[in-house]
C-alpha positions as a Python dict, from the first residue, in 0.01 Angstrom:
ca = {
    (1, 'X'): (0, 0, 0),
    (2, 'X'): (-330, 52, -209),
    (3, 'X'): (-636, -61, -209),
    (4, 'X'): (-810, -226, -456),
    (5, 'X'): (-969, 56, -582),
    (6, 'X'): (-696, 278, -574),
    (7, 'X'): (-522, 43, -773),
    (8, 'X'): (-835, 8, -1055),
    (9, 'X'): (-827, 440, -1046),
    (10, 'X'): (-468, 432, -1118),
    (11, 'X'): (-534, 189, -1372),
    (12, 'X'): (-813, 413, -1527),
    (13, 'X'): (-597, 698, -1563),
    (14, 'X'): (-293, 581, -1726),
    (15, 'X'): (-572, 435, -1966),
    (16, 'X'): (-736, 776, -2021),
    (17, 'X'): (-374, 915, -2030),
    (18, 'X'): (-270, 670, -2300),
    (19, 'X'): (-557, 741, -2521),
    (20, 'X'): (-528, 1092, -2453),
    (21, 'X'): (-147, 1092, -2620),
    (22, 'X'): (-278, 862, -2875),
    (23, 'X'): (-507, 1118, -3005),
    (24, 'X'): (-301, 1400, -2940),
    (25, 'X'): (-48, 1255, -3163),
    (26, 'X'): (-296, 1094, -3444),
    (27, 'X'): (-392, 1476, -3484),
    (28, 'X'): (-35, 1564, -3470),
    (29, 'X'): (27, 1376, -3760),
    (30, 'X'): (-280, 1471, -3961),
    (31, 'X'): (-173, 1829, -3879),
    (32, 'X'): (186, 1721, -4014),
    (33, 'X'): (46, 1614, -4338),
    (34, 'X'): (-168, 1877, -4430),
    (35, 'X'): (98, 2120, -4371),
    (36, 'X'): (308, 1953, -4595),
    (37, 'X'): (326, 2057, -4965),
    (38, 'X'): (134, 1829, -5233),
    (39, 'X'): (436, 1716, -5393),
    (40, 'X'): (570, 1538, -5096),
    (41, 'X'): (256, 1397, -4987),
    (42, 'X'): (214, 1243, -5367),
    (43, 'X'): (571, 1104, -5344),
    (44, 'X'): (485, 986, -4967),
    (45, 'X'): (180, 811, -5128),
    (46, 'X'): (375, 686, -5412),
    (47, 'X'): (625, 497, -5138),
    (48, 'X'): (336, 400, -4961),
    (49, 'X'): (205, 177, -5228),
    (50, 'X'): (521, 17, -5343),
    (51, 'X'): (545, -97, -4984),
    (52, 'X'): (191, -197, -4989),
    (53, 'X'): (-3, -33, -4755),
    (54, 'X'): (-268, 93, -4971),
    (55, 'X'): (-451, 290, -4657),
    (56, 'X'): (-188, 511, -4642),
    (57, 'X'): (-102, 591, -4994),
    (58, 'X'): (-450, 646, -5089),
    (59, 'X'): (-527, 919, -4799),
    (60, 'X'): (-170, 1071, -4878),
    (61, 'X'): (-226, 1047, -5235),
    (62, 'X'): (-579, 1217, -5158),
    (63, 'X'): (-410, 1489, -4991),
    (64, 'X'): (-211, 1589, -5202),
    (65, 'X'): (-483, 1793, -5402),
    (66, 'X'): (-509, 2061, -5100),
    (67, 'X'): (-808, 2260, -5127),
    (68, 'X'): (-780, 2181, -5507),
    (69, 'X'): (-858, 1932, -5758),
    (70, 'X'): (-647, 1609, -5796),
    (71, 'X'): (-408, 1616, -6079),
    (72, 'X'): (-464, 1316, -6303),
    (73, 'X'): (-117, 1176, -6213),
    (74, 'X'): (-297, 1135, -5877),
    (75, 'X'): (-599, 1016, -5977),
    (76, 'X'): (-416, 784, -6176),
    (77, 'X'): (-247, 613, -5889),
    (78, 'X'): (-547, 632, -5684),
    (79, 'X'): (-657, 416, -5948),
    (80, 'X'): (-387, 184, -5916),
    (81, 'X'): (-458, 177, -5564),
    (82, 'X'): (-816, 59, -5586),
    (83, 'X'): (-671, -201, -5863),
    (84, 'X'): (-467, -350, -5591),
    (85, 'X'): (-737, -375, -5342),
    (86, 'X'): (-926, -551, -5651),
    (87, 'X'): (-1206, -266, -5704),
    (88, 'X'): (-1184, -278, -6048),
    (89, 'X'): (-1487, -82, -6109),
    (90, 'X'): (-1348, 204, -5936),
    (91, 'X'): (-975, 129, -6098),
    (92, 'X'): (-1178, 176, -6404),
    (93, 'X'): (-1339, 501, -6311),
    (94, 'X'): (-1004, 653, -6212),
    (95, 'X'): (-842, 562, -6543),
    (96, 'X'): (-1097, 719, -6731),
    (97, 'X'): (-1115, 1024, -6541),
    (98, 'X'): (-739, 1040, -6566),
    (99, 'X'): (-708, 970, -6960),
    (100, 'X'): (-998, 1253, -6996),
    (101, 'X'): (-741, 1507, -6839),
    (102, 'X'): (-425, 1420, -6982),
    (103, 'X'): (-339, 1695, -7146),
    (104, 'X'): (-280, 1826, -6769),
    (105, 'X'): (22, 1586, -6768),
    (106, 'X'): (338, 1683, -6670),
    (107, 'X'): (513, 1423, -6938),
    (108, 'X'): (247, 1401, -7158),
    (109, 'X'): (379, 1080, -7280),
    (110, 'X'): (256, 926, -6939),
    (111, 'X'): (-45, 906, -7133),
    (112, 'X'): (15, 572, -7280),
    (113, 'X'): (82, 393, -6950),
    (114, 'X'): (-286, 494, -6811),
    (115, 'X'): (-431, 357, -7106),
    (116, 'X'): (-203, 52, -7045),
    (117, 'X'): (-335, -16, -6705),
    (118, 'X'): (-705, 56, -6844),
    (119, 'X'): (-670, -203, -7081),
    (120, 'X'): (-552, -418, -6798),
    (121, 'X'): (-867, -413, -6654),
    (122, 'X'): (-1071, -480, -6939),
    (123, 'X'): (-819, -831, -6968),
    (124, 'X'): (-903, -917, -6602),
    (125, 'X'): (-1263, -860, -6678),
    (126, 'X'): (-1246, -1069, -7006),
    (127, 'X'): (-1389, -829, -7134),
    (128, 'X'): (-1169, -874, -7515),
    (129, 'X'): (-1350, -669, -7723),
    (130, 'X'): (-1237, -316, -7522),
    (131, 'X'): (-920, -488, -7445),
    (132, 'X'): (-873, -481, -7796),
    (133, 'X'): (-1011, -125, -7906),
    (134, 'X'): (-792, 30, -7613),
    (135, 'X'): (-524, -114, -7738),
    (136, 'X'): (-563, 1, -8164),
    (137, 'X'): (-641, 336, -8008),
    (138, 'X'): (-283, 342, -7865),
    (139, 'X'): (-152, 161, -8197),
    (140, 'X'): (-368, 403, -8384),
    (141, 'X'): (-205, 739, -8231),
    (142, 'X'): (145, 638, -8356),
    (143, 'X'): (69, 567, -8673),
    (144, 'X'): (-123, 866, -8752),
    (145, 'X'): (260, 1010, -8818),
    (146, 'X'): (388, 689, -8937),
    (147, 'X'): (139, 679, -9251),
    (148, 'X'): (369, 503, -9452),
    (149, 'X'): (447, 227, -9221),
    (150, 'X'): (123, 144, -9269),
    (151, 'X'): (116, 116, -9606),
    (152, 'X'): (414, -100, -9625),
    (153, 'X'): (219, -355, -9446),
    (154, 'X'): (168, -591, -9695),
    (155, 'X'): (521, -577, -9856),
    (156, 'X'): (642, -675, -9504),
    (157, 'X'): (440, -986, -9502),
    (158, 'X'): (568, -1089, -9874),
    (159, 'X'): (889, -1058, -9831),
    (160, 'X'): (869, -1262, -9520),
    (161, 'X'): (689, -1553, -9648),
    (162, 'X'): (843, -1544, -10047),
    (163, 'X'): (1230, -1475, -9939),
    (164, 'X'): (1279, -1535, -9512),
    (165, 'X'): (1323, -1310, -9190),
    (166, 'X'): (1717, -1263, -9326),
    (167, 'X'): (1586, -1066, -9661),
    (168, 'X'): (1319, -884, -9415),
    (169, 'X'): (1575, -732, -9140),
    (170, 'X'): (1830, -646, -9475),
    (171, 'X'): (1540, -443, -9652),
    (172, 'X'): (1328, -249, -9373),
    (173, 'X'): (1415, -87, -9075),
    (174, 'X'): (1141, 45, -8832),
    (175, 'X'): (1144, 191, -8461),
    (176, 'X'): (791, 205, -8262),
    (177, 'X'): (788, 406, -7933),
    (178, 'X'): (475, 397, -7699),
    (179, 'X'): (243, 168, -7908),
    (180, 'X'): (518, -133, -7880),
    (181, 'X'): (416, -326, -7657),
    (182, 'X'): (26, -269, -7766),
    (183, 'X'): (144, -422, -8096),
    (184, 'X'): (301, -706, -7927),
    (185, 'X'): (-44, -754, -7718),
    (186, 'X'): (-218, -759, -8005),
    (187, 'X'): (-9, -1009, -8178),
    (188, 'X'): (-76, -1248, -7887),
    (189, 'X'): (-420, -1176, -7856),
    (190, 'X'): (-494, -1210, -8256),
    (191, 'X'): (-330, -1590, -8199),
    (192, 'X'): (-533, -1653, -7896),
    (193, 'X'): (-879, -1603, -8087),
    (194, 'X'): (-705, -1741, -8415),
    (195, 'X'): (-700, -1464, -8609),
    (196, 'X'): (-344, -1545, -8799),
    (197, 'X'): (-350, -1287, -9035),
    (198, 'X'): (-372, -992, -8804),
    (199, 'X'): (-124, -1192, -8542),
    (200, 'X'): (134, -1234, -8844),
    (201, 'X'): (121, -820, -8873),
    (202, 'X'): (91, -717, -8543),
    (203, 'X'): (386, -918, -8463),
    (204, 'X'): (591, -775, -8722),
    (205, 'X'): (626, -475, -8558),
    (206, 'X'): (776, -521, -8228),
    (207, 'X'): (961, -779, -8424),
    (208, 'X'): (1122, -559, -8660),
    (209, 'X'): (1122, -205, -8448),
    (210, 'X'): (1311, -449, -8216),
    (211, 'X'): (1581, -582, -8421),
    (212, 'X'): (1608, -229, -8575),
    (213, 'X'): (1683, -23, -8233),
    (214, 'X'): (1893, -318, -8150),
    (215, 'X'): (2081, -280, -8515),
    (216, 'X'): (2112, 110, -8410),
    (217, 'X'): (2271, 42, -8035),
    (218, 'X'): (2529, -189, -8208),
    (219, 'X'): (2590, 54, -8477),
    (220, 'X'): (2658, 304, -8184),
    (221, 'X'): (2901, 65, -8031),
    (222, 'X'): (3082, -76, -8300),
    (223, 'X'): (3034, 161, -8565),
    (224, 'X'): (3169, -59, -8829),
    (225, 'X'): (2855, -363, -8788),
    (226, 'X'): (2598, -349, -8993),
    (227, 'X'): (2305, -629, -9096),
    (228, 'X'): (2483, -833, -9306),
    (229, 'X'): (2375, -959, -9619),
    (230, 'X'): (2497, -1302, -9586),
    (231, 'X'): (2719, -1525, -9352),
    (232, 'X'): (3028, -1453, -9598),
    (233, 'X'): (3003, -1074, -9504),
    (234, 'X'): (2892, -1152, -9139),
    (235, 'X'): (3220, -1359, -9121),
    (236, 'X'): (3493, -1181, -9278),
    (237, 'X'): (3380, -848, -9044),
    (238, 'X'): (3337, -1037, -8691),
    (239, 'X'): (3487, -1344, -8772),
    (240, 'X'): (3646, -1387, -8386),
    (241, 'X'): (3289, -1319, -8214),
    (242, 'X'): (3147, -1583, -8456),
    (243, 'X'): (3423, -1865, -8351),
    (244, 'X'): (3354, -1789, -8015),
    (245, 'X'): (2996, -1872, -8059),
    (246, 'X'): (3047, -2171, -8286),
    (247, 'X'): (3370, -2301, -7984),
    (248, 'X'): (3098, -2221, -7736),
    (249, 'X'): (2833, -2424, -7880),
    (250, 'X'): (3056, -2727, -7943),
    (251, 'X'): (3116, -2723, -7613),
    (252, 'X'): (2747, -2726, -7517),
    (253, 'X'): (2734, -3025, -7765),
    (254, 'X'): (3045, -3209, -7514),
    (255, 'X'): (3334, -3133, -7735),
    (256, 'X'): (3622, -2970, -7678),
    (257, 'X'): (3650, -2845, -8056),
    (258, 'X'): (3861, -2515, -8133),
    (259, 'X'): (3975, -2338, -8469),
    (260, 'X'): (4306, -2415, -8547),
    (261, 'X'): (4526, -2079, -8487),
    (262, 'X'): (4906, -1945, -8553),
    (263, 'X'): (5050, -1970, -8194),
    (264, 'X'): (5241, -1654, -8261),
    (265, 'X'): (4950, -1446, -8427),
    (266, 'X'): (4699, -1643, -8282),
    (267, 'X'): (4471, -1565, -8591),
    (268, 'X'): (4274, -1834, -8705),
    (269, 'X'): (4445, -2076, -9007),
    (270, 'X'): (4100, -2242, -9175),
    (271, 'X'): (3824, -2067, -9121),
    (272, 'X'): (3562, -2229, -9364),
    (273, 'X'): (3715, -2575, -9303),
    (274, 'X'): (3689, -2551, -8949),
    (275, 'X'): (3366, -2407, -8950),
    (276, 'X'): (3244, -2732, -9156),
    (277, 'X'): (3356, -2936, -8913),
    (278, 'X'): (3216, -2743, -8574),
    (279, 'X'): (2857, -2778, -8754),
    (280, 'X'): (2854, -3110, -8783),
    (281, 'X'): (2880, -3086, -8419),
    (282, 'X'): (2648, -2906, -8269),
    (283, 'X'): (2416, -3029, -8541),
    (284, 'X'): (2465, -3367, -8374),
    (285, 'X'): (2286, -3177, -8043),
    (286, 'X'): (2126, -2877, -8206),
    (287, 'X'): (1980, -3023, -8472),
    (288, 'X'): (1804, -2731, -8673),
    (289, 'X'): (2125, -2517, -8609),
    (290, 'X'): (2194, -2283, -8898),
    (291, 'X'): (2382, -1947, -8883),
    (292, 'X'): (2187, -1719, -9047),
    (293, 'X'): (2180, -1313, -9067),
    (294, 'X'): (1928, -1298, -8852),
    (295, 'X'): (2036, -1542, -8568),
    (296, 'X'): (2413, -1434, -8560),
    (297, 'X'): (2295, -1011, -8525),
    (298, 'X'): (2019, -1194, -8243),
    (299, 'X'): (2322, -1356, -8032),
    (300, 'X'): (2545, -1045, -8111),
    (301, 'X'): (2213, -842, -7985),
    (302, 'X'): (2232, -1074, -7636),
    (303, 'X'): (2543, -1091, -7581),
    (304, 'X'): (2656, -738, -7577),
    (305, 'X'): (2337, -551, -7487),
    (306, 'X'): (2280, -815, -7197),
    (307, 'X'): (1951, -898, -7060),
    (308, 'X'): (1939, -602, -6865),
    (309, 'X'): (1954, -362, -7146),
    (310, 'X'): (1699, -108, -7274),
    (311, 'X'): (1561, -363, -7559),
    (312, 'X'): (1267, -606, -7374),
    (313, 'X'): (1423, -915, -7540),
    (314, 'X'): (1137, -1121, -7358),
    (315, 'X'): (872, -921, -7666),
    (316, 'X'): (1110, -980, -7926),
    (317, 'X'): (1111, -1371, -7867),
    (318, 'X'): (717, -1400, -7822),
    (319, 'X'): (703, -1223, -8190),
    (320, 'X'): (899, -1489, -8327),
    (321, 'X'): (719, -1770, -8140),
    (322, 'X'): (393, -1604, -8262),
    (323, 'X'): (484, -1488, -8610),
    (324, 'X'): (623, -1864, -8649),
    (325, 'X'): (275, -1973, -8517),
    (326, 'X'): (93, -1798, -8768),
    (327, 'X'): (281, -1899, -9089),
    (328, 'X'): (261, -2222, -9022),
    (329, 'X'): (-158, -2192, -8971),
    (330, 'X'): (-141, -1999, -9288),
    (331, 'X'): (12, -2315, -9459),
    (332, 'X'): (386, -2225, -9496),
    (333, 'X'): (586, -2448, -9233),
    (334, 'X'): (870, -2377, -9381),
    (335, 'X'): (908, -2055, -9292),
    (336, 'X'): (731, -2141, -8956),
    (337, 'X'): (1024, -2361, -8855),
    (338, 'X'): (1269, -2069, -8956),
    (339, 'X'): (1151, -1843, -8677),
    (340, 'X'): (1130, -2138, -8469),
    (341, 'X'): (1503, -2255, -8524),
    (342, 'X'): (1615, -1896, -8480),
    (343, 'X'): (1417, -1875, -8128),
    (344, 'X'): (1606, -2236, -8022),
    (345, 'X'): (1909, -2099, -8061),
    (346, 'X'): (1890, -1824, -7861),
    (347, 'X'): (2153, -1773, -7580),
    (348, 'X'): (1848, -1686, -7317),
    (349, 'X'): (1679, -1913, -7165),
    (350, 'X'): (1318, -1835, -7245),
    (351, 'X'): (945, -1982, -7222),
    (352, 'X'): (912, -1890, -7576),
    (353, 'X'): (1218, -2119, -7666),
    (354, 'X'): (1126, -2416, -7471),
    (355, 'X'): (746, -2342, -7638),
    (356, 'X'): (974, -2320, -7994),
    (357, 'X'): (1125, -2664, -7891),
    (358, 'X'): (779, -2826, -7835),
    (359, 'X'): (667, -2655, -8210),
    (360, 'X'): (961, -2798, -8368),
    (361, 'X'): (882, -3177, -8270),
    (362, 'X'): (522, -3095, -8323),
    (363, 'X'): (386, -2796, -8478),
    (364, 'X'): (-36, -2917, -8401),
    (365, 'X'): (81, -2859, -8031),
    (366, 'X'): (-109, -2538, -7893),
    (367, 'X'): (-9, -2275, -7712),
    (368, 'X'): (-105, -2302, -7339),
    (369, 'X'): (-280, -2015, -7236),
    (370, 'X'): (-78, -1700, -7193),
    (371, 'X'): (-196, -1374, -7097),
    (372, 'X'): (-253, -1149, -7344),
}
C-alpha cells in the first residue's frame, strides 16, 4: 500500500505528465499548421468562421500569409472576423486595407462584396452619409459603361407616372450586375430620409433590371413568351397557365369555380365569358384584383423560376412597395395603388405585401423602420 505521500508524488507526476503531452501536442499542432500550405489554412479559416469560432479562423486565416504579406481576400475575412466579434473599428480598417489592394484579387469582381460589408459598417454606425457615398461609388462604377442608362432616367420616370408600370416593362429593358442591390439600398434609404424623388429612381432599377433578367430566363425556357402588350395577347399565347391562376384564385376566394371545357379535347369552350365571371369572384375577396401585363409575367416569374431561383424576388417586391411609396408622396395615388395592387397579388408571401395591404387601406400609414 502507499503512503500518503507516495500517493500525492504519484499524483504530481501524472500531473506534470499530462501537461507535458498537452504541450507536446499544442506544438504539434502549431507545427502542423505552419507546415501546411496557405491555401488550406485560408480554407481551414474560412470553415472556422462559418462554424463560429472566430479564435481559430482568425490565427488560421493569419497564417495563411507565411513569411509573406496577407492577400486582401484574407484581410478581408479577417475583417469579417473582427465584425463578428463587434470591433467595428478594426472591421473597418480591414475593409479599407482590402478595397486599397483589390486589384490583387483573384475574381476581381469580389470587389463589390468588400465594399458591401464596408458600407455595412457605416449602417451599424449610423453613420448615413458614408453609407450613402459607399454605396453611389459602387452605383457609380457600373454606370460609367452604362452612360446611356443614365440618361434615360427621366423618360423612365414619365412613362411610369403618365402611362403605368405595364407601358414601362413593354418599352425598356435593363440588366444591372454588381451595383443591384446598392440601387435597391439606396431606394430604401432615399424613403427613409424622405427623399421621394431619388427613392422613385433608385428603385427603378432593380425594379426593371429585375423583371428584365426574369423576361430573359423565361424567354430561355419558353422561347415563344414574350412581355405582352395587353391581356388579349397575354391570353391567346398562355391562355391554360392563366386559367390555372384565375381557378386557383377562386378557390382562395372559397369557390369551386372552373372554365367550362370539351370533355374529349378538354380545351376550354368560353374563355372571355368565363373569365368575367371568375373576376367577380375573387374580386369579392381580392378586391383590387386586376390582371395586368405586369402582374400575370410577375406570377409566371414565381411560379416557374421558384423562390429559390437566381432572381432575389425579396428586392424586386421592396421596389414596388417603395416606388409605390414614393408616387403617392409625389401626389399621384393612382399610380401608387397600381404597384401596390400588383405587390397584393403576389403568390409569395412577403413583408412587403402585408406592408402593401396596410398602404392600400391607408396610404398616411408609415413604413416601420427597416434596415436600409
Amino acid at each position: 500500500m502507499f503512503g500518503k505521500r507516495g500517493i500525492f508524488g504519484r499524483i504530481r507526476t501524472i500531473a506534470a505528465g499530462i501537461f507535458f503531452l498537452t504541450l507536446v501536442s499544442l506544438s504539434g499542432q502549431s507545427l502542423e499548421k505552419q507546415d501546411l500550405p496557405g491555401w488550406i489554412l485560408y480554407e481551414k479559416g474560412l470553415a472556422m468562421f462559418e462554424q463560429g469560432r472566430l479564435s481559430e479562423a482568425l490565427e488560421l486565416i493569419t497564417l495563411s500569409a507565411g513569411e509573406g504579406i496577407l492577400t486582401p481576400e484574407a484581410t478581408y475575412w479577417i475583417g469579417r472576423i473582427y465584425e463578428a466579434e463587434g470591433d467595428s473599428l478594426l472591421a473597418k480598417e480591414r475593409y479599407e486595407e482590402a478595397i486599397q489592394d483589390a486589384r490583387f484579387l483573384y475574381v476581381p469582381d469580389d470587389k463589390w462584396k468588400i465594399y458591401y460589408s464596408l458600407s455595412d459598417i457605416y449602417l451599424n454606425e449610423k453613420d448615413y452619409d458614408q453609407y450613402e457615398q459607399v454605396l453611389l461609388s459602387i452605383f457609380d462604377n457600373e454606370m460609367k459603361r452604362n452612360s446611356e442608362v443614365i440618361r434615360r432616367e427621366h423618360s423612365y420616370v414619365q412613362v411610369l407616372k403618365s402611362e403605368g408600370i405595364d407601358k414601362l416593362l413593354l418599352l425598356y429593358r435593363l440588366q444591372l450586375t454588381y451595383s443591384l442591390e446598392a440601387t435597391s439600398r439606396l431606394g430604401r434609404f432615399y424613403s427613409g430620409e424622405g427623399l421621394w424623388k431619388s427613392s422613385l429612381v433608385k428603385n427603378l432599377y432593380p425594379l426593371l433590371s429585375l423583371y428584365s433578367a426574369g423576361i430573359e430566363s423565361l424567354i430561355d425556357r419558353y422561347p415563344d413568351f414574350s412581355f405582352p402588350v395587353d391581356m388579349e395577347e397575354a391570353w391567346e399565347n398562355d391562355e391554360e397557365f392563366l386559367i390555372d391562376v384565375y381557378e386557383n384564385l377562386c378557390r382562395l376566394s372559397r369557390s369551386d369555380f372552373m372554365f367550362k371545357r370539351d370533355l374529349n379535347s378538354l380545351k376550354a369552350l368560353q374563355i372571355e365569358e368565363d373569365r368575367i365571371a371568375a373576376e367577380k369572384i375573387i374580386n369579392e375577396t381580392f378586391s383590387t384584383f386586376h390582371m395586368s401585363p405586369s402582374l400575370y409575367t410577375l406570377l409566371k416569374l414565381e411560379n416557374h423560376l421558384g423562390e429559390n431561383s437566381f432572381l432575389n424576388l425579396e428586392t424586386l417586391y421592396s421596389a414596388l412597395y417603395f416606388i409605390g411609396e414614393a408616387l403617392y408622396q409625389e401626389g399621384i395615388p393612382d399610380r401608387a395603388m397600381e404597384l401596390w395592387s400588383l405587390l397584393t397579388m403576389s403568390s409569395h408571401n412577403s413583408t412587403w405585401k402585408t406592408l402593401a395591404l396596410e398602404k392600400i387601406k391607408n396610404p398616411e400609414l408609415e413604413t416601420p423602420f427597416l434596415k436600409y
